[in-house]
MARVEX-738936 format. One line per 10 residues: number of its first residue (from 0); their letters; for each residue x negated, y, z of N, C-alpha, C. Coordinates in pm, 1 decimal. Each point is the difference from the previous one (the first is absolute). Example, Ala and Ser with C-alpha at 12.3 -4.5 7.8 and 13.67 -1.06 7.14 Angstrom:
# MARVEX-738936
0> as> -1319.0 -569.0 780.0 89.0 119.0 0.0 -90.0 120.0 0.0 | 35.0 105.0 -72.0 -82.0 119.0 6.0 77.0 109.0 73.0
//
This chain:
# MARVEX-738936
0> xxxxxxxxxx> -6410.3 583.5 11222.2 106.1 34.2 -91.7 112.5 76.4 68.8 | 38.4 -33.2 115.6 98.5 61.7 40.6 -46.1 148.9 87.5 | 77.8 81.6 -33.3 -48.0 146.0 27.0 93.5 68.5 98.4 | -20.0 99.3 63.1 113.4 63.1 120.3 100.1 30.7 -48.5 | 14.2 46.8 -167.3 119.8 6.9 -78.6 116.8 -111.8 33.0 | -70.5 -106.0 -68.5 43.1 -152.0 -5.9 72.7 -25.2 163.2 | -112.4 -4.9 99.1 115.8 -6.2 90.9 75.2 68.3 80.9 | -25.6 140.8 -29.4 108.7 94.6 58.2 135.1 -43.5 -75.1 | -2.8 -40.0 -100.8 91.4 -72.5 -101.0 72.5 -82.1 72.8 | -62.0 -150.2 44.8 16.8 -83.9 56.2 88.9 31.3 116.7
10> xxxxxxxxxx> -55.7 72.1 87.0 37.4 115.7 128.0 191.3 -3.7 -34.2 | 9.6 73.5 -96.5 127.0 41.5 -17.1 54.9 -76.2 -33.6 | -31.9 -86.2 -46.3 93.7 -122.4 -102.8 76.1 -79.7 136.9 | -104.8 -86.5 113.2 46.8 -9.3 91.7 92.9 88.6 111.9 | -39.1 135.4 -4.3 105.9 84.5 69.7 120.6 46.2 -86.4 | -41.2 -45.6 -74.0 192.5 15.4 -96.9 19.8 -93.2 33.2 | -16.7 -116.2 16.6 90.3 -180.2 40.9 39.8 18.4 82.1 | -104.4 88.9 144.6 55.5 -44.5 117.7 61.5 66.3 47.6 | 118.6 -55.2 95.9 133.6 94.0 114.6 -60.0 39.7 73.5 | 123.5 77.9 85.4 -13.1 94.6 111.2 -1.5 -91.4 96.0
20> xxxxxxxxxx> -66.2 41.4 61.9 -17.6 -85.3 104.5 -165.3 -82.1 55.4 | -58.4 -45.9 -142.9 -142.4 -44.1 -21.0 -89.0 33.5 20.1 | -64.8 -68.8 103.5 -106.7 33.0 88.9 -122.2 97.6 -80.2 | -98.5 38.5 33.1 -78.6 34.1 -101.5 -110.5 -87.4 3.7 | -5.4 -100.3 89.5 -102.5 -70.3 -53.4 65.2 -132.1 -34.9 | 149.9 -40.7 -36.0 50.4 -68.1 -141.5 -8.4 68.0 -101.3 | 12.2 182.7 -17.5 -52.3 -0.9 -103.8 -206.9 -31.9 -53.2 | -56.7 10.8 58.8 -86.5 -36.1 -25.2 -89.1 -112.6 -11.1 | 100.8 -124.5 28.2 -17.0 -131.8 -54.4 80.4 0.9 -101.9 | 42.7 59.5 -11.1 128.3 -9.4 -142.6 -123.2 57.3 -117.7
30> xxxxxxxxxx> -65.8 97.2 25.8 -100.2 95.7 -42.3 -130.4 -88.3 -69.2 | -63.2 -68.3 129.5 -113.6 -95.2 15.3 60.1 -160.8 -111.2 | 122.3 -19.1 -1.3 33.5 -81.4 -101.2 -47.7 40.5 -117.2 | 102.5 94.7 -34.7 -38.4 94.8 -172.2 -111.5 -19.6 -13.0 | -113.3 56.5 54.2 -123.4 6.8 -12.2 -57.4 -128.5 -26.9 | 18.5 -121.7 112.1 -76.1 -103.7 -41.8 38.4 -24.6 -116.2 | 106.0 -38.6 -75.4 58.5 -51.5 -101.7 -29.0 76.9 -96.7 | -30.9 156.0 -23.9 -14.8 63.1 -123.6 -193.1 -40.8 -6.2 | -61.3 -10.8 113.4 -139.0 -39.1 -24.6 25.3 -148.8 -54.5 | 80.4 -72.2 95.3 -35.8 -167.1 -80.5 20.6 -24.6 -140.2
40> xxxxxxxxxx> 104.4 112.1 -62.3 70.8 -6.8 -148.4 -181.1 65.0 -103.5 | -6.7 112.6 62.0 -109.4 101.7 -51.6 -140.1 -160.8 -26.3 | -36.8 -31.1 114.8 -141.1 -62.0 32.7 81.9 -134.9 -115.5 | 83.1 -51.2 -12.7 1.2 -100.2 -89.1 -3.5 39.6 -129.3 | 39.1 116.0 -43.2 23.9 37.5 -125.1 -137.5 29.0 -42.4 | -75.2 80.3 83.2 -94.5 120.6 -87.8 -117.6 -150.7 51.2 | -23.4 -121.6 10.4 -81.8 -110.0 -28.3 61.3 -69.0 -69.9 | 46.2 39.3 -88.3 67.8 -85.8 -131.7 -91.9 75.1 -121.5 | -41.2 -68.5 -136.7 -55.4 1.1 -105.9 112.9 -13.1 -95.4 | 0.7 118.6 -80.4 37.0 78.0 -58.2 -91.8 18.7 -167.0
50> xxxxxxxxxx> -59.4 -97.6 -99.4 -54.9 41.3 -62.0 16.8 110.0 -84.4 | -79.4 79.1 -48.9 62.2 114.0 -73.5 22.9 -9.2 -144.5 | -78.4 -117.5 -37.6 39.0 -47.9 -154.3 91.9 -68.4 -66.2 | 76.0 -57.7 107.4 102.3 -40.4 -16.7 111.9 61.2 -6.6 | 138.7 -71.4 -49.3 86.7 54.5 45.4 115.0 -27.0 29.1 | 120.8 52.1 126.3 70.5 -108.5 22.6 183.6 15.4 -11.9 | 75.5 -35.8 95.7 161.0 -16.3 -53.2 28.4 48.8 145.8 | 144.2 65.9 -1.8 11.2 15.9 149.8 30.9 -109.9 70.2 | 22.6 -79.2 -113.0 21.0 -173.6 68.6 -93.8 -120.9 83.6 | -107.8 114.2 -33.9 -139.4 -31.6 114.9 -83.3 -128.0 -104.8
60> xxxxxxxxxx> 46.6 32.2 -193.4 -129.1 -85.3 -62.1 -101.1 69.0 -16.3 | -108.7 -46.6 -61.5 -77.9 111.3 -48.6 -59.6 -38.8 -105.6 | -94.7 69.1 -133.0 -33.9 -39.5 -111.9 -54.3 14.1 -52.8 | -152.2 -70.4 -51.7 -120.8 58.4 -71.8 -31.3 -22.6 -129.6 | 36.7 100.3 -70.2 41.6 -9.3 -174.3 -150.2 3.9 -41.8 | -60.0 -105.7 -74.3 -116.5 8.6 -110.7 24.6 -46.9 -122.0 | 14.5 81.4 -76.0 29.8 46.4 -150.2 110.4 -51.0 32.8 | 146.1 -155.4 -88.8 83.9 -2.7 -25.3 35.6 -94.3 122.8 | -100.3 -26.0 53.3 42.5 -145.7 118.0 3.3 67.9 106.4 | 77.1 -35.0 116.0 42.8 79.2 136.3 11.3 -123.5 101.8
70> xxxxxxxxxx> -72.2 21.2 123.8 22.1 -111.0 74.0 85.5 111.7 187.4 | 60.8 -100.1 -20.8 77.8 0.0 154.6 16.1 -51.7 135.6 | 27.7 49.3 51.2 -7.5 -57.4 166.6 111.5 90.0 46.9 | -61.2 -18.7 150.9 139.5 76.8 94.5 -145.0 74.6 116.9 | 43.7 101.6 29.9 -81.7 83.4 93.5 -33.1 -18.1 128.3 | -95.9 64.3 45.3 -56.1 -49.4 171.2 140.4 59.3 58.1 | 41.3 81.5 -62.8 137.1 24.9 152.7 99.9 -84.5 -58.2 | 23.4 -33.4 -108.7 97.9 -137.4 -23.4 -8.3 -151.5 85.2 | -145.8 14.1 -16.6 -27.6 -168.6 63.6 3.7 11.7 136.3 | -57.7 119.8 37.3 44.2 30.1 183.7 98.2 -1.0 88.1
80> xxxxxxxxxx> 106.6 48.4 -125.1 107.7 10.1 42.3 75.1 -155.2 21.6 | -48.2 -46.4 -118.3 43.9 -130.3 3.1 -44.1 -154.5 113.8 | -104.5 71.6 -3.7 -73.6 -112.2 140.0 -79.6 -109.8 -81.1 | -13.0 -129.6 19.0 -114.7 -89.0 -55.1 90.1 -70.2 -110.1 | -34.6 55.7 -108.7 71.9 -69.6 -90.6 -38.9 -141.5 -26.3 | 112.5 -81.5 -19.4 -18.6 -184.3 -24.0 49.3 -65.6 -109.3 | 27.8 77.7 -122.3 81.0 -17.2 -117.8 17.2 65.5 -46.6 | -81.5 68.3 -156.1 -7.3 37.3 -127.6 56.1 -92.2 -131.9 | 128.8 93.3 -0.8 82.1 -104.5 -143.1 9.4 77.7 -97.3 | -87.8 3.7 -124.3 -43.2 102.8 -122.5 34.6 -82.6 -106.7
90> xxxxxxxxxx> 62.1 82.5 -78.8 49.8 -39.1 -120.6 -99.4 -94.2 -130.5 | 4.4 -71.7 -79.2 -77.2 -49.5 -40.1 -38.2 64.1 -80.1 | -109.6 -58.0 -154.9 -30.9 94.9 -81.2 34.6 2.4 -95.8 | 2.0 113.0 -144.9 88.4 4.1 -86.9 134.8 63.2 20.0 | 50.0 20.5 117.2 121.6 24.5 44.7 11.4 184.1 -19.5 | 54.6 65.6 -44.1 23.2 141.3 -17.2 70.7 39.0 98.4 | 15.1 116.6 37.3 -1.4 67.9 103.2 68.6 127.8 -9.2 | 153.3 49.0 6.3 -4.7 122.1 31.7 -56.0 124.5 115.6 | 1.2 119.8 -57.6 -45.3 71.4 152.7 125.3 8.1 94.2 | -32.7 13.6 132.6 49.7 -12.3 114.7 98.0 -102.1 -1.2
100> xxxxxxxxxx> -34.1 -109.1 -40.2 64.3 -151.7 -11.2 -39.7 -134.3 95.2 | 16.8 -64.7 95.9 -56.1 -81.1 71.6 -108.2 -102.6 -98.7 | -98.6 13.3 71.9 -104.4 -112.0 -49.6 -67.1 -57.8 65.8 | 72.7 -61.5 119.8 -54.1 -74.1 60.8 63.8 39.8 148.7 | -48.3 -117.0 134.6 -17.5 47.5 149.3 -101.9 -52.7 83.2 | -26.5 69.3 126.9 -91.5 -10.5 82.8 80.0 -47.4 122.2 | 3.6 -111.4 51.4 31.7 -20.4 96.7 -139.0 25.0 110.8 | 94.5 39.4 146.9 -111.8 23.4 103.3 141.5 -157.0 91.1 | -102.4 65.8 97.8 28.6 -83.2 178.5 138.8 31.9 -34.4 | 61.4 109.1 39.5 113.8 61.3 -14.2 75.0 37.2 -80.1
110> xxxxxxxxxx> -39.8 12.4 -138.0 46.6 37.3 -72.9 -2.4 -13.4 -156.0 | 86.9 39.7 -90.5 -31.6 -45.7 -126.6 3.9 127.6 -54.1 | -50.3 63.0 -79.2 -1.3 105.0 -74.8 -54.2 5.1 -160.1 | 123.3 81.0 -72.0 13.4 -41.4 -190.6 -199.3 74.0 5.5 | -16.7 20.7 -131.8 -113.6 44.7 -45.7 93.1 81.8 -117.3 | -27.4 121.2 -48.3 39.7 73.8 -91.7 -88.4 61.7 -118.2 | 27.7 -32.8 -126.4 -109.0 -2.6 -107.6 -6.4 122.4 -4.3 | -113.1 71.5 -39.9 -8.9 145.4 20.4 -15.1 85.7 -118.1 | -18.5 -115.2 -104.9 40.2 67.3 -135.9 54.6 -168.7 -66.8 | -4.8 68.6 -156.4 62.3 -149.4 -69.5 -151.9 -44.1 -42.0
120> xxxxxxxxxx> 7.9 -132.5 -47.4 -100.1 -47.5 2.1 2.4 -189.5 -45.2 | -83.8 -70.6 -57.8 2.6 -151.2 14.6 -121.5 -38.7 47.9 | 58.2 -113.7 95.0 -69.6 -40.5 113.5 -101.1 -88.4 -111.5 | -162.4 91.9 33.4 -72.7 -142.7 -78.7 -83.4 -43.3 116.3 | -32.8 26.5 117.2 -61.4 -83.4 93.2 27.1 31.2 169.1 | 43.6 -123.0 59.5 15.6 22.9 95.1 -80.3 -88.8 111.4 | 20.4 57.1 133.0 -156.1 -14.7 129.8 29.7 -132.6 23.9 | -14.8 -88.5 -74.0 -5.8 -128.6 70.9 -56.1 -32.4 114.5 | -121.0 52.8 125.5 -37.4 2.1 92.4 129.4 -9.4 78.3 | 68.9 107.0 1.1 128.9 -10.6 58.4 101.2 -78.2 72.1
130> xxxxxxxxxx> -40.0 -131.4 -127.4 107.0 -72.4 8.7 -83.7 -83.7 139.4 | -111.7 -18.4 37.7 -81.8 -62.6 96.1 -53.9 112.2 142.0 | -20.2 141.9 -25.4 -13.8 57.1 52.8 81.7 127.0 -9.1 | 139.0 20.0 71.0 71.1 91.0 -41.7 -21.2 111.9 101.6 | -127.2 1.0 136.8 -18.6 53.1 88.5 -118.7 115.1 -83.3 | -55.9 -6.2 -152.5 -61.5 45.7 -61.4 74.2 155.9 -16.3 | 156.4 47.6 -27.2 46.3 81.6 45.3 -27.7 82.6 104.6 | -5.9 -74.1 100.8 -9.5 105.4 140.0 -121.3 7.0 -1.9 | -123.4 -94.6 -41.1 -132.5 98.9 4.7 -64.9 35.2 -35.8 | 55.5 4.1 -180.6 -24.0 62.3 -88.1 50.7 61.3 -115.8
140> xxxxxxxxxx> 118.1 113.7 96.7 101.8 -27.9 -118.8 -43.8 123.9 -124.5 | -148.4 27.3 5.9 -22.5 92.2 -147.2 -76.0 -95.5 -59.1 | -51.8 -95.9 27.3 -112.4 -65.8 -54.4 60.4 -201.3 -32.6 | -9.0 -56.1 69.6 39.5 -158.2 -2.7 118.0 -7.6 19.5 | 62.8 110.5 90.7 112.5 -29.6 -68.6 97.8 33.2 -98.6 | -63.2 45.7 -112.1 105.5 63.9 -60.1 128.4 -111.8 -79.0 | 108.5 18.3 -46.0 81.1 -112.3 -36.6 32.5 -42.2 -163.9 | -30.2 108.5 -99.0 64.6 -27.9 -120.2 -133.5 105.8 -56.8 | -5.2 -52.1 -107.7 -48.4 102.9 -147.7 66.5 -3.0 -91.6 | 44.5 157.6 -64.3 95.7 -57.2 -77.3 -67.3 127.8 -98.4
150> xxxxxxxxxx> 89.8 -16.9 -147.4 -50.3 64.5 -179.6 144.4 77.7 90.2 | -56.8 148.3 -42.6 93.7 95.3 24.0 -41.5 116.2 -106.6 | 120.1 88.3 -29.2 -26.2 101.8 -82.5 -56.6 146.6 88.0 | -87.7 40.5 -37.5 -97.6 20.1 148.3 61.3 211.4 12.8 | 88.9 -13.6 -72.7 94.3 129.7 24.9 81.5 13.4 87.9 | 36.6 -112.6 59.4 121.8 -12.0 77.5 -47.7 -44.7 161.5 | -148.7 52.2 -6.8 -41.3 -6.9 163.3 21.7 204.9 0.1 | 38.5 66.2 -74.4 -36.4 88.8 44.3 110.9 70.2 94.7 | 119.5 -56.3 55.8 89.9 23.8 95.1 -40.2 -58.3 134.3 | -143.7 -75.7 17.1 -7.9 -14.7 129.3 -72.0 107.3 70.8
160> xxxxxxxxxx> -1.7 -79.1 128.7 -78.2 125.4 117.5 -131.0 -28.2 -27.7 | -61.4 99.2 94.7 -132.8 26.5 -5.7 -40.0 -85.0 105.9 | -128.4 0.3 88.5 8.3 -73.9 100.7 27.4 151.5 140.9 | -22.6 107.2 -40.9 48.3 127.9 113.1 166.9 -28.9 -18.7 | 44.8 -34.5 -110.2 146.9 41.5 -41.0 79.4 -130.1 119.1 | -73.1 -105.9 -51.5 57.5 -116.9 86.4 -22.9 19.7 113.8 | -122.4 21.6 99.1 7.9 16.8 164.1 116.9 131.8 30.3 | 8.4 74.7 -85.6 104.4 99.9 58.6 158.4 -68.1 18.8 | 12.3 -81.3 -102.0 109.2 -99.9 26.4 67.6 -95.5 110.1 | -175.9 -39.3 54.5 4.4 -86.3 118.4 11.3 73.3 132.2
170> xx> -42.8 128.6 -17.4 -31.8 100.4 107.2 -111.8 -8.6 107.7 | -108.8 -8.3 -118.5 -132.6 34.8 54.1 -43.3 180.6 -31.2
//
């Protein structure tokens, strides 16, 4: 992926940071940094799954509409980011839903993070697995784990991304 473009790029980015004075081979650990780090960012991203039928939020949900029912989750670079999640708290059912309204959180090791509804919608079934296996997220977050199904008016998915639209977001 990365091309002589890319790091002649790199090249300069570090020789604009650095002073007078700087050795040239600090600049070229300065150089050899960039590089590792734009490969470690690149090699994590472009092994991430991305379905194309889906579709998602820049908020890192994503959403697979069949006819009026839509089910949700949170994305492989959401849950990655997040680390081993240990607590899925989803709204119950019956409960209505505006779009971009909290409906729920994912706690990880570190962290707690909202869940954001990605259209409006009422919650008629949610992943009870979850509540016993909430590690179903991280290793499956298009499939077992997804978190809610909800009755949506199936017009109002048409402001999301694509799945090309969303990796450009993440910067893959």
């Amino acid at each position: 992926m990365v091309n002589l473009i890319t790091l002649r790029a790199a090249k300069k980015r570090v020789e604009k940071r650095s002073i007078a004075g700087v050795s040239n081979r600090q600049l070229h650990v300065k150089l050899f940094h960039s590089i590792k780090v734009y490969y470690f960012w690149a090699h994590k991203i472009n092994n991430m799954n991305f379905p194309a039928e889906l579709k998602y939020t820049k908020d890192h949900e994503w959403i697979k509409v069949e006819g009026n029912v839509a089910t949700i989750g949170i994305t492989e670079f959401a849950q990655r980011e997040l680390g081993d999640i240990v607590y899925v708290d989803i709204p119950s059912v019956g409960k209505t839903i505006n779009k971009d309204d909290v409906f729920g959180t994912v706690e990880a090791v570190k962290t707690v993070s909202d869940l954001f509804m990605p259209v409006t919608g009422t919650v008629d079934e949610t992943n009870l697995a979850l509540d016993s296996q909430p590690e179903l997220v991280n290793s499956d977050p298009y499939g077992a784990g997804w978190m809610v199904k909800v009755t949506i008016d199936a017009a109002d998915v048409d402001g999301l991304l694509s799945a090309d639209a969303y990796k450009a977001i993440i910067g893959e």
